[in-house]
N, C-alpha and C positions, 0 to 999 in steps of 0.2 A: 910590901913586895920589893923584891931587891933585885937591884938589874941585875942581870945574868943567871939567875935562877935559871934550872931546866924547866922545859913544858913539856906535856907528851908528846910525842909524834903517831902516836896509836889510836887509831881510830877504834873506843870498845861498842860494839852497836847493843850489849845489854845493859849499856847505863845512859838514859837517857841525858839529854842539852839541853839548855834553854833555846842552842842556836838552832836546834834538828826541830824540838816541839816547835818554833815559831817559825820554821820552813814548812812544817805542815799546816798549820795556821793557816796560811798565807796560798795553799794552795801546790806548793811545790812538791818536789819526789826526792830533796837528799836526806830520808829520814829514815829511822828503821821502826820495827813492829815495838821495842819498847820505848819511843817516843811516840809513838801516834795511842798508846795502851795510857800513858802520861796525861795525853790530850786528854783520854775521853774520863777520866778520873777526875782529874780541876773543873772539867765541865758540867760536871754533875754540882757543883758546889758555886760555881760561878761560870754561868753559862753565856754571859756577854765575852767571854774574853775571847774567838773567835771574830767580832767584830771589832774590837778591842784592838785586836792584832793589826788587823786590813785598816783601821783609822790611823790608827799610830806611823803603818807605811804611807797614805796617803799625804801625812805631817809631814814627812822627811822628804818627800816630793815640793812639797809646796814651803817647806822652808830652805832648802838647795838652790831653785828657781828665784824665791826671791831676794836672797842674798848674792847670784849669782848677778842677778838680772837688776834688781835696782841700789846695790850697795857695792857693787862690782869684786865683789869676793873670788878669787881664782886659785884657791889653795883651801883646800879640806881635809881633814884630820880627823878619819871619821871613826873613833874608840869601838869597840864590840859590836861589829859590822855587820855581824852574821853570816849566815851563805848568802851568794849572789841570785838575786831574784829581777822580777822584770822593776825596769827605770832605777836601776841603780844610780848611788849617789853621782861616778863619774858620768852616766849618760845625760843624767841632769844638770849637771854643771858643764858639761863639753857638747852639748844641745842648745846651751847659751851661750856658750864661747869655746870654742877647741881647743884653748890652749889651757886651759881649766886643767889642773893636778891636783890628784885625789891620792893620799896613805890609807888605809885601810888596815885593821887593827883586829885582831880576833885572838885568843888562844886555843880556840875548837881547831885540833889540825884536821878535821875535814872542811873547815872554812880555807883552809892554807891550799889544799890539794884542789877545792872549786874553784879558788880564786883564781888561783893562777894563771891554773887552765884558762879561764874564761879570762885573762888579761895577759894573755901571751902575747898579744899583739898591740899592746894598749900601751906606748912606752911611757905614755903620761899620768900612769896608775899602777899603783901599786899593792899587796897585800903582805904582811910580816906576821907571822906568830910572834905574840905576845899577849901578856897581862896585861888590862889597860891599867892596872896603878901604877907599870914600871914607866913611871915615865923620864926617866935618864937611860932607860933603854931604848923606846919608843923614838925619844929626843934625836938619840945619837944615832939612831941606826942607817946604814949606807943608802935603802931604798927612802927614808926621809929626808936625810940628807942630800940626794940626787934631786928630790921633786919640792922639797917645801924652802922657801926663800923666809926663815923670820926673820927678816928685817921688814917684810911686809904684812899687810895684816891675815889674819889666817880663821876659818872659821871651824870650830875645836866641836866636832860633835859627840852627844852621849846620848843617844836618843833608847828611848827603854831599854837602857842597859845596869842603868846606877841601884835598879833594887836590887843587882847579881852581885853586892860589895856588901860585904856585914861592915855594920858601924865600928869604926877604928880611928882612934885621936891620927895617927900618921900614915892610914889607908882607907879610910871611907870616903864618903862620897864629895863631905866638905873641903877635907885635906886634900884628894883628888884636884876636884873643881880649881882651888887653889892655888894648887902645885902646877895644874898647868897655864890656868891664866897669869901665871907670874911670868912666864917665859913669851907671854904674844905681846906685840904691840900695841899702843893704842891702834881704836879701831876695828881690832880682830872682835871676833862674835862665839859666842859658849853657847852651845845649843844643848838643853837638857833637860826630860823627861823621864818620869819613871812612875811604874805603876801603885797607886796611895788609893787608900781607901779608909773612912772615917767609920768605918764599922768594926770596932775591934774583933769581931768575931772569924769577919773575912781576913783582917791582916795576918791573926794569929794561922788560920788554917792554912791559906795559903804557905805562909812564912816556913812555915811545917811542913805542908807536904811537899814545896820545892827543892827545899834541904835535904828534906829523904831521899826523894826522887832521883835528884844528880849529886848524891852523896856528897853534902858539903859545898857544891859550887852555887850559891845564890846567898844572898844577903837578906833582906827585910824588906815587905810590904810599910809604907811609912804613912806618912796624914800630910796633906799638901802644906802646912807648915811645915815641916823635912824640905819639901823640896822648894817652898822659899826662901831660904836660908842662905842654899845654893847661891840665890843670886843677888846677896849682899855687895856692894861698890859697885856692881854693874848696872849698867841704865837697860830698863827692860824696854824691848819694841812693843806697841800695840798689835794685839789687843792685851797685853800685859799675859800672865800665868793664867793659863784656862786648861780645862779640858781640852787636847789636843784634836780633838775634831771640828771645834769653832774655831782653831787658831787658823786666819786670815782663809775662811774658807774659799774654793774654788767658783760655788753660786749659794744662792738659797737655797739650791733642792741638793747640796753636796751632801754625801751619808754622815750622817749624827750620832752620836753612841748616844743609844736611848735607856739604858740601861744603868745602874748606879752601884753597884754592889763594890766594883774597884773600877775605875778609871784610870787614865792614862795623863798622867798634867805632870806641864811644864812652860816652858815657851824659850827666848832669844834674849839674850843679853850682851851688847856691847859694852867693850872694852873703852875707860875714860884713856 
């Protein structure tokens, strides 16, 4: 992906998102009738991934808090953001400390038109259309440059967004990863998860029918080896790479994806 490439600015409501299908997911209303037709199609084939969904949000909750809260992280860089839903990243991190600044990163430009909206008054957040691979555009851009300090440590998230990259030597998800951990300082944190599944059967389907679905916009269902790989030099936090609904849960009785068909793993890596 090359910085300055065009994005659309057209919202088409006949080709379904990843961002719109996991706003309906999730419970929300910025979707249209063929993203919710999407839903009930993958559900038939893998019918956890509705809770799938609501665990993966609860992850991003409870990984914001406590990077916020006990590693004192106050600069987030949060890649394929989605629409704005309840307890977003910035309320998370400016609910532990208000001066907390949040980029927000999407190429869905109806994430660009929600965002906004809902951060019209938020001077300390931000949302840009973009590709998360551009990241010399990402980098340089006026609203990151206004809010992210790197010369301090920064926490770079990718939360279920890395199976939306097909494998590329100079744009996948390792090169990614990479590319951007080259630019944080010690200290800063990689947050990243994506949906793996050790059942060839479910990789391949899914893999296929997300590709059709949003014509070309998703990459690959992978095997949690993929997304350990991710976090080579980095020192991972406990509880190390897990299924994202045991990572540092809230109690015992916090909801569990009971289900196994594809999962959601990953977990936190700082930067030496």
């Amino acid at each position: 992906m090359q910085s300055g490439d065009q994005l659309s600015t057209s919202i088409d409501a006949d080709v379904p998102t990843a961002a719109r299908m996991y706003d309906y997911y999730l419970g929300g209303k910025d979707n249209y009738a063929a993203d919710r037709a999407a839903v009930e199609e993958l559900d038939k084939v893998v019918p956890s991934t509705r809770a799938l969904a609501l665990n993966n949000r609860r992850f991003l909750r409870r990984v914001v808090r406590t990077l916020a809260a006990e590693y004192g992280i106050r600069q987030f860089l949060d890649h394929g953001s989605g629409l704005p839903t309840q307890d977003n990243v910035h309320q998370v991190a400016q609910g532990v400390d208000p001066s907390s600044r949040v980029v927000y990163v999407d190429n869905d430009p109806m994430v660009l038109v929600h965002g906004r909206a809902l951060l019209d008054q938020n001077e300390r957040t931000a949302v840009i259309q973009a590709d998360m691979r551009d990241t010399d555009g990402i980098f340089a851009h006026p609203d990151t440059r206004r809010l992210i300090d790197f010369t301090q440590p920064v926490a770079a998230l990718f939360v279920s967004v890395l199976h939306c990259i097909p494998d590329s030597d100079t744009d996948g998800p390792q090169a990614l990863a990479r590319r951007v951990a080259e630019r944080l300082v010690p200290g800063s944190f990689m947050v990243m998860c994506q949906l793996v599944s050790e059942d060839p059967e479910v990789r391949d389907f899914v893999t296929g029918f997300m590709d059709r679905t949003t014509q070309g916009h998703w990459g690959r269902v992978r095997r949690e080896k993929d997304v350990a790989r991710l976090f080579d030099g980095l020192d991972v936090l406990e509880p190390g790479l897990v299924e994202v609904s045991t990572w540092r849960p809230d109690s015992e009785v916090a909801p569990r994806q009971l289900t196994q068909e594809w999962i959601e793993f990953g977990g936190v890596g700082r930067l030496r």
